[in-house]
C-alpha positions as CSV (number, residue, x, y, z in Angstrom):
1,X,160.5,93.0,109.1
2,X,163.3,92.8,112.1
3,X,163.9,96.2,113.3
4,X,167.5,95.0,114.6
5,X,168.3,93.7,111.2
6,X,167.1,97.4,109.3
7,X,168.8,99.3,112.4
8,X,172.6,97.7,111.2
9,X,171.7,96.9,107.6
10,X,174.5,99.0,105.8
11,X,173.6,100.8,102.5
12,X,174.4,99.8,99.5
13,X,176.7,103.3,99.3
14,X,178.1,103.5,102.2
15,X,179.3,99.5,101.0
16,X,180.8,100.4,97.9
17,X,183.0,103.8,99.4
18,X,184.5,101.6,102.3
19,X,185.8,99.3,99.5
20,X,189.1,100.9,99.3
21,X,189.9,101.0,102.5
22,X,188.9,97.3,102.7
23,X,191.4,96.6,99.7
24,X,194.3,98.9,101.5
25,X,193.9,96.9,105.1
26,X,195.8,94.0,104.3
27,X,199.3,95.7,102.9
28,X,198.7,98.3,105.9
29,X,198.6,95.6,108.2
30,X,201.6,94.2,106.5
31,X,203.3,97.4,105.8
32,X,203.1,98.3,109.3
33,X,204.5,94.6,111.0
34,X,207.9,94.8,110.9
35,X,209.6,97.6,109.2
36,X,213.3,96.9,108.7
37,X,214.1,100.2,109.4
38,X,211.4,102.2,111.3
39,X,210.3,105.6,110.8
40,X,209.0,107.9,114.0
41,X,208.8,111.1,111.6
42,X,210.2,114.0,109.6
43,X,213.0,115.2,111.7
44,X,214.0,117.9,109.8
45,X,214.8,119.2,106.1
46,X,217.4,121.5,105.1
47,X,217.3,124.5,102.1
48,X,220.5,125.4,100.6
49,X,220.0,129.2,100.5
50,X,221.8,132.3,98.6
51,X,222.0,134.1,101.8
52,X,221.5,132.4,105.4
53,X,221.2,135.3,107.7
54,X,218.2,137.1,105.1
55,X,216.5,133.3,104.7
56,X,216.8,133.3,108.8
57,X,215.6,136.5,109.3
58,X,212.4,135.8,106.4
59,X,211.3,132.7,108.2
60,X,211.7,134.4,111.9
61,X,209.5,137.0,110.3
62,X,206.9,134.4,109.0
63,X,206.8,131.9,112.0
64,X,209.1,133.5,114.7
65,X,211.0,130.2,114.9
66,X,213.8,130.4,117.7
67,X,217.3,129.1,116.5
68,X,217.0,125.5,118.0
69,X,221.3,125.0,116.8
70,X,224.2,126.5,115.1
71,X,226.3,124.6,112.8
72,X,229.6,126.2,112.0
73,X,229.5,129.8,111.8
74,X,226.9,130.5,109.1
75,X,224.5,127.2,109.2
76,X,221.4,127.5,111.1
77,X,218.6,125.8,112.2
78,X,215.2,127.1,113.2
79,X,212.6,125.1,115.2
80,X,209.0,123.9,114.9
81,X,206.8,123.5,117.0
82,X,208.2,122.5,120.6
83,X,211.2,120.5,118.6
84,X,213.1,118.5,118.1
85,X,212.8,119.3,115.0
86,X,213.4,122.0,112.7
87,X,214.4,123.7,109.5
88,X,217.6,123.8,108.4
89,X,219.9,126.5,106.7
90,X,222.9,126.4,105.0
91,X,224.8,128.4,102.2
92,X,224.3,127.4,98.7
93,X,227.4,128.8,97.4
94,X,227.9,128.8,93.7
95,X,225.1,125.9,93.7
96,X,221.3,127.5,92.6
97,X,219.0,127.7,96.0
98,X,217.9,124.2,96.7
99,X,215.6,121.4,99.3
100,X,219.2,119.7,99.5
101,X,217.1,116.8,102.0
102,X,215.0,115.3,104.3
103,X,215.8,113.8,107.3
104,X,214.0,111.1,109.3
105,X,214.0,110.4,112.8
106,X,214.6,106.2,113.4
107,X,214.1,104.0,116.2
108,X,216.9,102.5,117.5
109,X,219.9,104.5,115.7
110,X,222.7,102.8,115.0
111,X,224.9,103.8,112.4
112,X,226.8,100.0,111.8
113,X,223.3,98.7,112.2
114,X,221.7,101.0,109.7
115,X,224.4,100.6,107.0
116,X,223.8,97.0,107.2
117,X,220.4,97.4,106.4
118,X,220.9,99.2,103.6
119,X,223.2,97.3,102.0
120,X,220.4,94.3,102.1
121,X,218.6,97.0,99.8
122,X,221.3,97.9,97.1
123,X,222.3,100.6,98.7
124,X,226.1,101.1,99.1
125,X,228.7,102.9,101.2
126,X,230.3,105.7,99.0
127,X,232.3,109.0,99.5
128,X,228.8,111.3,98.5
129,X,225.1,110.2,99.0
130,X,225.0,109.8,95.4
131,X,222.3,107.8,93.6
132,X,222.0,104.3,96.1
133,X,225.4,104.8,98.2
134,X,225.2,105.7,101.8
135,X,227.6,108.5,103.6
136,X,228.2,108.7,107.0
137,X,229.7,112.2,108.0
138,X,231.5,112.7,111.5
139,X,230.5,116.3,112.3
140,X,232.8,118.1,114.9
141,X,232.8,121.0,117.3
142,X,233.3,123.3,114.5
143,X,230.6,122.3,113.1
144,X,228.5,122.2,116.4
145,X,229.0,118.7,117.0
146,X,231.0,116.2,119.4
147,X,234.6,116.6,120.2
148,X,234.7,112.6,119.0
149,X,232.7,113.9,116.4
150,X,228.6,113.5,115.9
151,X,228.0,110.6,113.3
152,X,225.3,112.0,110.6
153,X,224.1,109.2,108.3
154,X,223.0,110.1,104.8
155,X,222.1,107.8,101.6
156,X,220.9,108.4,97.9
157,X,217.5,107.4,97.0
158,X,217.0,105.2,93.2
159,X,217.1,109.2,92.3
160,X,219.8,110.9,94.0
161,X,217.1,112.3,96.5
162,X,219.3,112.7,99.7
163,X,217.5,111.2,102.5
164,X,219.4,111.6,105.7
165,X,218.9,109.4,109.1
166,X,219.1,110.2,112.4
167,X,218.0,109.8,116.3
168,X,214.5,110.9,117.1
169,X,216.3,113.5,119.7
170,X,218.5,114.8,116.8
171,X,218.4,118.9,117.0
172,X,221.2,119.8,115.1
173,X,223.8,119.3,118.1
174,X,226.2,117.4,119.5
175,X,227.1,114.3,121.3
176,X,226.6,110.9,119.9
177,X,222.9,111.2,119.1
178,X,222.8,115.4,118.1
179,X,220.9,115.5,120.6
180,X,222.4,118.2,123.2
181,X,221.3,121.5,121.8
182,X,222.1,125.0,124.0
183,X,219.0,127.2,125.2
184,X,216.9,128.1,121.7
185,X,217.7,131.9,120.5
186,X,214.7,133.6,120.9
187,X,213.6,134.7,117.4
188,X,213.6,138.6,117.9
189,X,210.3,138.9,115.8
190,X,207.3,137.6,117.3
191,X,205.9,136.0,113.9
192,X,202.7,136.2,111.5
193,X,202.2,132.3,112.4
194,X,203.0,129.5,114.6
195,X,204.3,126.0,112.8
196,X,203.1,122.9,115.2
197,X,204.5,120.3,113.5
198,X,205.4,118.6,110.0
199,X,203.0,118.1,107.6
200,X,204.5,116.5,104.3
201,X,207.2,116.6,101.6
202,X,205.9,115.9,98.2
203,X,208.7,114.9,95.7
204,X,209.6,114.6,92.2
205,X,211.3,111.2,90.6
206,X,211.5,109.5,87.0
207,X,209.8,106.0,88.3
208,X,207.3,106.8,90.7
209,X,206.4,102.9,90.6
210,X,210.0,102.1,91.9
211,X,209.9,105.3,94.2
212,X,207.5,103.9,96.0
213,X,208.5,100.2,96.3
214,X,211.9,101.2,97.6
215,X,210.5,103.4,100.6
216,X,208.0,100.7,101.2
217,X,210.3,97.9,101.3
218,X,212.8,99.6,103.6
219,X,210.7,101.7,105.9
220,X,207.4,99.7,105.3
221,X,205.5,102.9,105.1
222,X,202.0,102.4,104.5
223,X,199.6,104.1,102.1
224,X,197.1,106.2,103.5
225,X,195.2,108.0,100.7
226,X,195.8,108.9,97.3
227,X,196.0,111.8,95.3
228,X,194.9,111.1,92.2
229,X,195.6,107.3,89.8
230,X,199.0,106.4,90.9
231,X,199.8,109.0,93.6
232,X,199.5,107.1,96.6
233,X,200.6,109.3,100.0
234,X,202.6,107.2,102.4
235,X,202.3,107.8,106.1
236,X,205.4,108.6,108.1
237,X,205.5,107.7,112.0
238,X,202.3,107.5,114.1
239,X,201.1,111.2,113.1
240,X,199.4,112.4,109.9
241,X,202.9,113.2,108.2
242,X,203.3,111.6,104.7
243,X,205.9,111.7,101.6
244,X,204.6,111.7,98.0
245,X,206.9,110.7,95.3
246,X,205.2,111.3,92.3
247,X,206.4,111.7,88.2
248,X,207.4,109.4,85.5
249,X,205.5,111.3,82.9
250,X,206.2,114.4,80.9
251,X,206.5,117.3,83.1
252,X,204.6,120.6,81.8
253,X,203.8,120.0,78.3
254,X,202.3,116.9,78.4
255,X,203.6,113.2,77.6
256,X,206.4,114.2,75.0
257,X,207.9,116.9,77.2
258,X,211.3,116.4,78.9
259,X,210.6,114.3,82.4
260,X,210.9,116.7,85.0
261,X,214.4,116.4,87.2
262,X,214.1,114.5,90.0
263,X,213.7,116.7,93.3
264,X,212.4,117.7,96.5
265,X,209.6,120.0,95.4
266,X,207.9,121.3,98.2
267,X,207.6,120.6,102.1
């Protein structure tokens, strides 16, 4: 018997539970070559709230998150971590409280360039970030931004889910990028618990199937684990951030129930 060989024999176990991973590597590898638009990470998300100053006050309470930027004279924006980004508030009006959408930082932002891109993928320029059409809004000193005016780039998933773009750097700001914040606001509560970072925004949509495809295809995001048959959790940037788009079925009430809206369900 050869010691060596025994020594870095693997088991028949340990064989059949790296199999996955061993399946996965080759679309990773792919997924990860040359994204035609790539992601660094979740930037920020934004909640369309009854009442900004109590949702403000709430989360300073929770997480004593400084004000990272103002937008306007209600909107606000709370940040994680060191920043850049942050969480986003803004008044729902006579709309019902909302997760009205992610945003994800880019390399290389460029709105003429970005647009282009998108319209390879079906995706076309339209007055609202409906359902595949992509808005660009110029946002200006009113609203915190440029005097030129700060371009914001936002498009509609195969769903409606808004998905906005933006510079790495964006905080909410101005100049070309959103990029030049003032000082943070110190949060006048100290906080029950400090946020580091993003973690994940799990979503709800009629296809999952095509969900999936589409951010594939345009981000080349690639899957790193699975949360159940047909849930795969794509990674987003470097870090351990992901998005889950999961649905297609029957929402509570099994397979003849009404298919649940499509939505950003939780983050």
């Amino acid at each position: 018997m050869n010691p060596t060989f025994e020594h870095d024999r693997i088991s028949r176990r340990s064989l059949l539970l790296s199999l996955p991973a061993l399946m996965m590597a080759p679309r990773a590898l792919l997924q990860n070559g040359s994204p035609p638009i790539r992601v660094t990470g979740i930037n920020h998300v934004t909640l369309r709230v009854s009442d900004v100053k109590r949702s403000v006050d709430f989360y300073q309470g929770l997480f004593g998150m400084p004000v990272i930027s103002r937008q306007g004279t209600t909107n606000a924006n709370l940040r994680i971590g060191a920043g850049p980004q942050f969480l986003g508030f803004s008044a729902a009006g006579s709309e019902a409280p909302n997760i009205n959408h992610i945003c994800l930082g880019v390399d290389n932002f460029n709105v003429d360039r970005i647009i282009g891109i998108l319209g390879q993928h079906g995706i076309t320029k339209g007055d609202s970030a409906g359902p595949m059409k992509v808005r660009v809004r110029m946002r200006g000193p009113e609203a915190g931004g440029a005097k030129e005016g700060t371009p914001e780039l936002s498009f509609g998933d195969p769903d409606g889910i808004v998905i906005q773009l933006q510079d790495p750097r964006y905080c909410g700001g101005a100049g070309a990028l959103g990029n030049v914040c003032p000082a943070p606001e110190a949060s006048p509560k100290k906080g029950l618990l400090a946020l580091r970072d993003w973690s994940h925004c799990t979503n709800f949509v009629s296809d999952a199937a095509r969900s999936n495809k589409f951010y594939q295809d345009l981000f080349g995001f690639d899957i790193q684990a699975y949360q159940g048959p047909g849930a795969p959790v794509m990674g987003v940037g470097p870090g351990v951030q992901f998005l889950m788009f999961a649905g297609g079925g029957g929402g509570r009430g099994g397979a003849n129930a009404a298919p649940r809206p499509a939505s950003i369900n939780h983050l």
